[in-house]
NUDO-377970 format. One record per residue: residue in one letter; residue number from 1; z, y, x of N, C-alpha, C in turn. Coordinates in Angstrom, 3 decimals, padded with zeros to 6 digits. Example, Ala and Ser with C-alpha at 12.3 -4.5 7.8 and 13.67 -1.06 7.14 Angstrom:
NUDO-377970
<rec code="A" pos="1" n_up="007.800" n_north="-005.690" n_east="013.190" ca_up="007.800" ca_north="-004.500" ca_east="012.300" c_up="007.800" c_north="-003.300" c_east="013.200"/>
<rec code="S" pos="2" n_up="007.080" n_north="-002.250" n_east="012.850" ca_up="007.140" ca_north="-001.060" ca_east="013.670" c_up="007.870" c_north="000.030" c_east="012.900"/>
//
This chain:
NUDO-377970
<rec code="X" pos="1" n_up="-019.945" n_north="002.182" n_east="-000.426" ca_up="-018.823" ca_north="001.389" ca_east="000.037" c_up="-017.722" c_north="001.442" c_east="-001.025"/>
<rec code="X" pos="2" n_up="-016.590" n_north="000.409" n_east="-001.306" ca_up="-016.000" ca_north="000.717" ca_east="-002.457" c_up="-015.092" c_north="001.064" c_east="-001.768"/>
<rec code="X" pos="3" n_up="-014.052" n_north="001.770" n_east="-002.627" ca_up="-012.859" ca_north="002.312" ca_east="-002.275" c_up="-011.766" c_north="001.464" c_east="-002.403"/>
<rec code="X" pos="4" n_up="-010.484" n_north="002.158" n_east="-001.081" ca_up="-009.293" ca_north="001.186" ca_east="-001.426" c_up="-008.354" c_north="001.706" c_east="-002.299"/>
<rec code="X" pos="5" n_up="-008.204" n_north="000.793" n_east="-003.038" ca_up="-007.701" ca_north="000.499" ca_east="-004.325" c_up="-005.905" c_north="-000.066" c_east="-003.929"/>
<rec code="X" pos="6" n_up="-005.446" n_north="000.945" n_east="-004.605" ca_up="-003.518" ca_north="000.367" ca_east="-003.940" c_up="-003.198" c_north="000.327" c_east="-005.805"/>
<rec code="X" pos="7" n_up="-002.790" n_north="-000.984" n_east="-005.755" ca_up="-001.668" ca_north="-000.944" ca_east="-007.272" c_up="-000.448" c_north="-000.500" c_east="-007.103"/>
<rec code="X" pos="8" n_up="000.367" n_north="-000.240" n_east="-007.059" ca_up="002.133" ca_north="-000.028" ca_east="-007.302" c_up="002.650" c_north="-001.036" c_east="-007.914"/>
<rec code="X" pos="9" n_up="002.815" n_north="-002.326" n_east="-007.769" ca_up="003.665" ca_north="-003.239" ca_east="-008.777" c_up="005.167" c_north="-003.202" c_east="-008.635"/>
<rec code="X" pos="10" n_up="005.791" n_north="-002.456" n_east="-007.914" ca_up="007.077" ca_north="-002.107" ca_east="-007.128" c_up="007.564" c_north="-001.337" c_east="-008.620"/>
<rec code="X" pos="11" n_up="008.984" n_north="-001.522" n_east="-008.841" ca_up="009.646" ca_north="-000.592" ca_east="-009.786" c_up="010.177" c_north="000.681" c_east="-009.450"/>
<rec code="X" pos="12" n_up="009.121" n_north="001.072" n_east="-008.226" ca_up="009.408" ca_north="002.304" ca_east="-007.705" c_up="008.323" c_north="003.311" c_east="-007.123"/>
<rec code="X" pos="13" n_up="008.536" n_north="004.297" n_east="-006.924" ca_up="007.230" ca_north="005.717" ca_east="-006.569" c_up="007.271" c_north="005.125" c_east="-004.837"/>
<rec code="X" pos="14" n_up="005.864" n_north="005.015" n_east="-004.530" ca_up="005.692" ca_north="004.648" ca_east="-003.290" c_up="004.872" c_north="005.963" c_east="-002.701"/>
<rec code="X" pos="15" n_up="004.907" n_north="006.807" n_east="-001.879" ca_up="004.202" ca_north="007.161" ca_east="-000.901" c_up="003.080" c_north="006.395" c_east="-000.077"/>
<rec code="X" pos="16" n_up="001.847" n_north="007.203" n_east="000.213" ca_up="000.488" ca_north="006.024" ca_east="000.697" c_up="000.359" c_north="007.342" c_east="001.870"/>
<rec code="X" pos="17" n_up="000.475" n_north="007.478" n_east="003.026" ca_up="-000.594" ca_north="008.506" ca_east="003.831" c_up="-001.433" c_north="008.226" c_east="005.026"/>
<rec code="X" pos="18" n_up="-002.347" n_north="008.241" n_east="005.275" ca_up="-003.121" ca_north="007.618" ca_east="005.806" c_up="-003.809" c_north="009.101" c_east="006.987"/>
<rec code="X" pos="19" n_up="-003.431" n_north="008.999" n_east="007.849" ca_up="-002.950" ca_north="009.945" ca_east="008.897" c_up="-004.218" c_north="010.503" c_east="009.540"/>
<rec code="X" pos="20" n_up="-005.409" n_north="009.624" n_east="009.679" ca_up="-006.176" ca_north="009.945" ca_east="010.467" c_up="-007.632" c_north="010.464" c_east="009.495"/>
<rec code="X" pos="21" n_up="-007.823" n_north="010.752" n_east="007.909" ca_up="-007.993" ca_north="011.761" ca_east="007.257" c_up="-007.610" c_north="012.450" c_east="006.283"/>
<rec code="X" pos="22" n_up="-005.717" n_north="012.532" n_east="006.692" ca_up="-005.164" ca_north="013.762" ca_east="005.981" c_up="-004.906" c_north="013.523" c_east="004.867"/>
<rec code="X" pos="23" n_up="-004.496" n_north="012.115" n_east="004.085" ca_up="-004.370" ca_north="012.048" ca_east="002.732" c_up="-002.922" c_north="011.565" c_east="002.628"/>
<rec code="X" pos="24" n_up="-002.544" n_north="011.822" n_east="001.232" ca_up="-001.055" ca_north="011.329" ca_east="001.001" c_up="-001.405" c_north="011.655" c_east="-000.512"/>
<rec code="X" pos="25" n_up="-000.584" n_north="010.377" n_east="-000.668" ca_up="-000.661" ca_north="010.285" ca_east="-002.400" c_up="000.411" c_north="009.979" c_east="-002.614"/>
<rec code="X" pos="26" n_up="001.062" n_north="009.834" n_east="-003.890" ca_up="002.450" ca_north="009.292" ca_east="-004.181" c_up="001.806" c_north="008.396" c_east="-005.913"/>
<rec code="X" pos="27" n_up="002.304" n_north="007.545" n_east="-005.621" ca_up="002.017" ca_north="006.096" ca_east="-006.927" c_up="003.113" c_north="006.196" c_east="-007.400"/>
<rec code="X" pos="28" n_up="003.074" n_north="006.097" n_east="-008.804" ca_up="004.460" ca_north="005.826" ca_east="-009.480" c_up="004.540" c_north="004.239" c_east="-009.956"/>
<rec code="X" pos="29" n_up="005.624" n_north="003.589" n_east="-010.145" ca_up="006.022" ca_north="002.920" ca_east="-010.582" c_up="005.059" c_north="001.768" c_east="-011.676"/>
<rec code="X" pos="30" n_up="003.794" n_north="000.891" n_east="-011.489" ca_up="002.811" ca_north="000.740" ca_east="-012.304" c_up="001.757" c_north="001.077" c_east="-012.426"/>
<rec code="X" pos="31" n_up="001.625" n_north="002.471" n_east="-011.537" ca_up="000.503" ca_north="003.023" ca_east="-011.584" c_up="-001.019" c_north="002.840" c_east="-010.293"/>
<rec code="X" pos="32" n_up="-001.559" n_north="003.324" n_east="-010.335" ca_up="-002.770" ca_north="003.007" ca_east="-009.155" c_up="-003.460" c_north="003.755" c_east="-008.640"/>
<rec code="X" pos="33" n_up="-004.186" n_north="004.048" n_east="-007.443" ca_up="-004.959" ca_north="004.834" ca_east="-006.943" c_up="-005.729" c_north="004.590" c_east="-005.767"/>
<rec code="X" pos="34" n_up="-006.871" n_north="005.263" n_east="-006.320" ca_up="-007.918" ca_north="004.433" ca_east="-005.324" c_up="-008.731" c_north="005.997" c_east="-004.091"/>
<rec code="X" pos="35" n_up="-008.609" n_north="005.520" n_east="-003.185" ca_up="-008.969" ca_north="006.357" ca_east="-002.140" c_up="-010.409" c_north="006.238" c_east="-002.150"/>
<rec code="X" pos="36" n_up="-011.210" n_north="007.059" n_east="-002.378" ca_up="-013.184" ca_north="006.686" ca_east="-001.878" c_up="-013.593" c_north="007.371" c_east="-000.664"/>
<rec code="X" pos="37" n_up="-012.673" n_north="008.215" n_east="-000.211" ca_up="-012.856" ca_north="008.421" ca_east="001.420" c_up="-012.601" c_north="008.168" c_east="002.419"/>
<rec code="X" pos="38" n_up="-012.573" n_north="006.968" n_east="002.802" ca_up="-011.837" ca_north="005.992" ca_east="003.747" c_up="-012.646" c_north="005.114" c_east="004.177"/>
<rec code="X" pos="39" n_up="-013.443" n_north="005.534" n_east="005.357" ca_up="-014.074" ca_north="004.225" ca_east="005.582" c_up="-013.628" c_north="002.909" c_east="006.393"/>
<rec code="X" pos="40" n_up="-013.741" n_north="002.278" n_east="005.093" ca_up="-013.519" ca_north="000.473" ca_east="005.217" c_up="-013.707" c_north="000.067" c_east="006.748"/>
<rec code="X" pos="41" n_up="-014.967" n_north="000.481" n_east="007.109" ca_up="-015.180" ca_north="-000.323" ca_east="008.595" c_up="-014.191" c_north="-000.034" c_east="009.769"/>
<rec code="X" pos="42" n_up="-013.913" n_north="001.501" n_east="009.744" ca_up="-013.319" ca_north="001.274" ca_east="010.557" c_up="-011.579" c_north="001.210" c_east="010.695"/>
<rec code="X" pos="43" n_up="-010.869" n_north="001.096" n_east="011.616" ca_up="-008.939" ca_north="001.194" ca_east="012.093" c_up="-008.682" c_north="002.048" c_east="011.319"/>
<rec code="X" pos="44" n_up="-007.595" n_north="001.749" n_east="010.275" ca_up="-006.755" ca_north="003.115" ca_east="010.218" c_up="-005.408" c_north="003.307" c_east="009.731"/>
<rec code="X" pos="45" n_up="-004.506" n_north="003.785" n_east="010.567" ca_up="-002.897" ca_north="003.231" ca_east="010.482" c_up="-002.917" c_north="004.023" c_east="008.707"/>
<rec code="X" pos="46" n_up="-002.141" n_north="002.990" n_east="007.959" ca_up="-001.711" ca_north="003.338" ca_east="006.721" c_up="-000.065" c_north="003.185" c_east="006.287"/>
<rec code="X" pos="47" n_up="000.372" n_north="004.338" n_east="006.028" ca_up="002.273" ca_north="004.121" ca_east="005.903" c_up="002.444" c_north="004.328" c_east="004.366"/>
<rec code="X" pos="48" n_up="003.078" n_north="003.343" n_east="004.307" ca_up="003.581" ca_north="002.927" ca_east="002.574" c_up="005.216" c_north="003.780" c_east="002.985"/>
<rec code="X" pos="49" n_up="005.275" n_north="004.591" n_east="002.375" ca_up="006.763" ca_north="004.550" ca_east="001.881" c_up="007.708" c_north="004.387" c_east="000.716"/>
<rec code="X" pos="50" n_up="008.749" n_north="003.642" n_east="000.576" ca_up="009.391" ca_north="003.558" ca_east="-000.985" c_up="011.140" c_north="004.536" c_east="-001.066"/>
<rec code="X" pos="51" n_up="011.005" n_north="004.961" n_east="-001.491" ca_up="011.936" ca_north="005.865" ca_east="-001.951" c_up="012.905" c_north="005.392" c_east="-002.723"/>
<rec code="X" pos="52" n_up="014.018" n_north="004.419" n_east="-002.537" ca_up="014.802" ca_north="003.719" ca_east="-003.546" c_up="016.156" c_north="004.208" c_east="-003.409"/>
<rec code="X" pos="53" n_up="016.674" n_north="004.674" n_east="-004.650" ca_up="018.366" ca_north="004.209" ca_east="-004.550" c_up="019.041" c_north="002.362" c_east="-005.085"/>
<rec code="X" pos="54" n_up="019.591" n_north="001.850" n_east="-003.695" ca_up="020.498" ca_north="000.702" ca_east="-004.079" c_up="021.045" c_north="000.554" c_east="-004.843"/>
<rec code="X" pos="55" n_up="021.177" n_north="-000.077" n_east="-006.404" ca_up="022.218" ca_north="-000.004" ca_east="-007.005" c_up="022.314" c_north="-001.913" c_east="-007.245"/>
<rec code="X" pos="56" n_up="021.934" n_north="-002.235" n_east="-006.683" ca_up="021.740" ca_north="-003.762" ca_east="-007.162" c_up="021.715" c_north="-004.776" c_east="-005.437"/>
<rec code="X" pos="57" n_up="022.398" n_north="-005.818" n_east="-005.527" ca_up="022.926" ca_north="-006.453" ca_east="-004.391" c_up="021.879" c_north="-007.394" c_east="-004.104"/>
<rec code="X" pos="58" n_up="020.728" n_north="-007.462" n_east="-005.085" ca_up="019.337" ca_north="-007.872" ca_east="-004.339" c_up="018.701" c_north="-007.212" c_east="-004.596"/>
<rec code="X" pos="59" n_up="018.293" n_north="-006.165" n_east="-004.355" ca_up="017.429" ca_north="-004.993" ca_east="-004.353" c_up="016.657" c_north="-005.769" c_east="-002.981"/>
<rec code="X" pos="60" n_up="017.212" n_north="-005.833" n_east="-001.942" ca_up="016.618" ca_north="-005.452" ca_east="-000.473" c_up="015.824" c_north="-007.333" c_east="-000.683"/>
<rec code="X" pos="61" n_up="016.088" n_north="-007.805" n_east="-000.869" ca_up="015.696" ca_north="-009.196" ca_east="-001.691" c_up="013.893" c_north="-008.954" c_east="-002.091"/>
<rec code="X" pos="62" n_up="014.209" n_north="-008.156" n_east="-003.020" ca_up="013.234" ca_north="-007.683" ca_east="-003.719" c_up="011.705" c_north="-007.411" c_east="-003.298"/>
<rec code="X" pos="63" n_up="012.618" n_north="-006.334" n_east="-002.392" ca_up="011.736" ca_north="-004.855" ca_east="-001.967" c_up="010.957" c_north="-006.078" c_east="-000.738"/>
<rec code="X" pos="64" n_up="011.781" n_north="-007.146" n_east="000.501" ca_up="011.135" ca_north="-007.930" ca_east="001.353" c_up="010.450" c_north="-008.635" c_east="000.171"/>
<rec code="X" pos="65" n_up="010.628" n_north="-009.200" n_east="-000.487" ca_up="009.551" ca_north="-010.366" ca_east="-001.152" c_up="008.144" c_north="-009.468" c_east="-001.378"/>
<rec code="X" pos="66" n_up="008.286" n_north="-007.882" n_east="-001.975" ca_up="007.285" ca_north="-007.403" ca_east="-002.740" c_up="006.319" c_north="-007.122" c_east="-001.489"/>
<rec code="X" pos="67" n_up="007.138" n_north="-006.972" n_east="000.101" ca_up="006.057" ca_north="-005.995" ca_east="001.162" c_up="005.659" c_north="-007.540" c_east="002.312"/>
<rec code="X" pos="68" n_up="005.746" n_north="-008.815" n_east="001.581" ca_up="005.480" ca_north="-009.738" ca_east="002.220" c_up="004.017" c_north="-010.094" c_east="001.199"/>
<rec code="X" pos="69" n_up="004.098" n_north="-009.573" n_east="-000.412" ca_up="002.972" ca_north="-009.886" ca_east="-001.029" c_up="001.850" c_north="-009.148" c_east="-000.533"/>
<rec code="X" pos="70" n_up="002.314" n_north="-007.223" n_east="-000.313" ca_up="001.601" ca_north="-006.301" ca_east="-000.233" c_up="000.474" c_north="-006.641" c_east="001.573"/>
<rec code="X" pos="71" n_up="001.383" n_north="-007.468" n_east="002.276" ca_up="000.918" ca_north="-007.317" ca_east="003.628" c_up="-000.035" c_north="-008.689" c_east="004.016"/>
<rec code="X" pos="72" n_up="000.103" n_north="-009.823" n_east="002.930" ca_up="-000.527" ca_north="-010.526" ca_east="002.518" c_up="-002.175" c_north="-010.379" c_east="001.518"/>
<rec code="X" pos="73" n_up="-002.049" n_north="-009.494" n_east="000.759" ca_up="-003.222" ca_north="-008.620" ca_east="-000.334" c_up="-003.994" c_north="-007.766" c_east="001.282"/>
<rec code="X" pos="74" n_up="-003.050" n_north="-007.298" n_east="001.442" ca_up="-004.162" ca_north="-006.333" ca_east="002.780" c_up="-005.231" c_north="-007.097" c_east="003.610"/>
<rec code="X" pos="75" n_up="-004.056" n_north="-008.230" n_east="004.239" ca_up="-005.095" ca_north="-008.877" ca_east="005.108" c_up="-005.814" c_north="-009.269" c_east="004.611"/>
<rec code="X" pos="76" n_up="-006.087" n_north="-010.656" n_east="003.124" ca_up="-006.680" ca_north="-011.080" ca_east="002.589" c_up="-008.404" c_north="-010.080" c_east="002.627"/>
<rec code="X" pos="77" n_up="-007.654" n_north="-008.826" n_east="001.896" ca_up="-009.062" ca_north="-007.672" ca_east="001.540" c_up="-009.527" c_north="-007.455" c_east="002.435"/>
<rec code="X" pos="78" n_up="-008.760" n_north="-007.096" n_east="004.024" ca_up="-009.805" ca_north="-007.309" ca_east="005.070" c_up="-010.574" c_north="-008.070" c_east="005.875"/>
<rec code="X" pos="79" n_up="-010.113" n_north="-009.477" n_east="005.641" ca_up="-010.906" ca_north="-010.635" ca_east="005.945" c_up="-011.818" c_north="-010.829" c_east="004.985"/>
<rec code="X" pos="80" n_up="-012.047" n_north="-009.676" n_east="003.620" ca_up="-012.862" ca_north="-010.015" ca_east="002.743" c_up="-013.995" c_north="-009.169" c_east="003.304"/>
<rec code="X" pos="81" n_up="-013.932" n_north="-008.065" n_east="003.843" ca_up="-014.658" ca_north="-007.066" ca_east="004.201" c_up="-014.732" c_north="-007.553" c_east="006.068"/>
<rec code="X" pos="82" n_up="-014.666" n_north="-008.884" n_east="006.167" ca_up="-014.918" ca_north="-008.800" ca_east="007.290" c_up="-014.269" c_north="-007.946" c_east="008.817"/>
<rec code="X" pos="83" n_up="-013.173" n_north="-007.566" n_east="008.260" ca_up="-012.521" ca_north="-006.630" ca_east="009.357" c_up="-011.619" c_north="-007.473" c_east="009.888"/>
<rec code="X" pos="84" n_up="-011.138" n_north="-007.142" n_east="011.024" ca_up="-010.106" ca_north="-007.841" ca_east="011.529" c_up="-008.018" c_north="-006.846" c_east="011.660"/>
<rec code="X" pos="85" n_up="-007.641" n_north="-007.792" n_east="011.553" ca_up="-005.990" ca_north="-007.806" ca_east="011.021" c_up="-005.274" c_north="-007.625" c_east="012.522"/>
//
């Protein structure tokens, strides 16, 4: 089964933990990581967190445009794998 694969395109360290087998990763800024113990088939709540300081008056601009792409890429991959959203 392949693994899920998270990019970071965010200009920031995101938190990934995925609750129901115990993993937490932290992505930096560009970077990527791919989980291979996770099985695809079945439910499993996944929490992104981003860790930002505001210094910019569209930051929050930003950060909605980037988690409207990210929640868009998800579903896509699971309607690719046949799962449901």
């Amino acid at each position: 089964m392949p693994p899920l694969a998270v990019h970071n395109r965010l200009p920031y360290a995101i938190e990934i933990k995925v609750a129901s087998i115990k993993y937490e990763v932290r992505i930096e800024a560009g970077e990527k990581a791919s989980i291979y113990f996770l099985n695809l088939l079945k439910s499993h709540k996944i929490t992104v967190e981003v860790s930002i300081t505001l210094k910019a008056p569209n930051t929050n601009r930003l950060i909605a445009k980037a988690f409207s792409v990210v929640r868009f890429l998800l579903t896509w991959a699971c309607r690719g794998l046949g799962l449901s959203t």
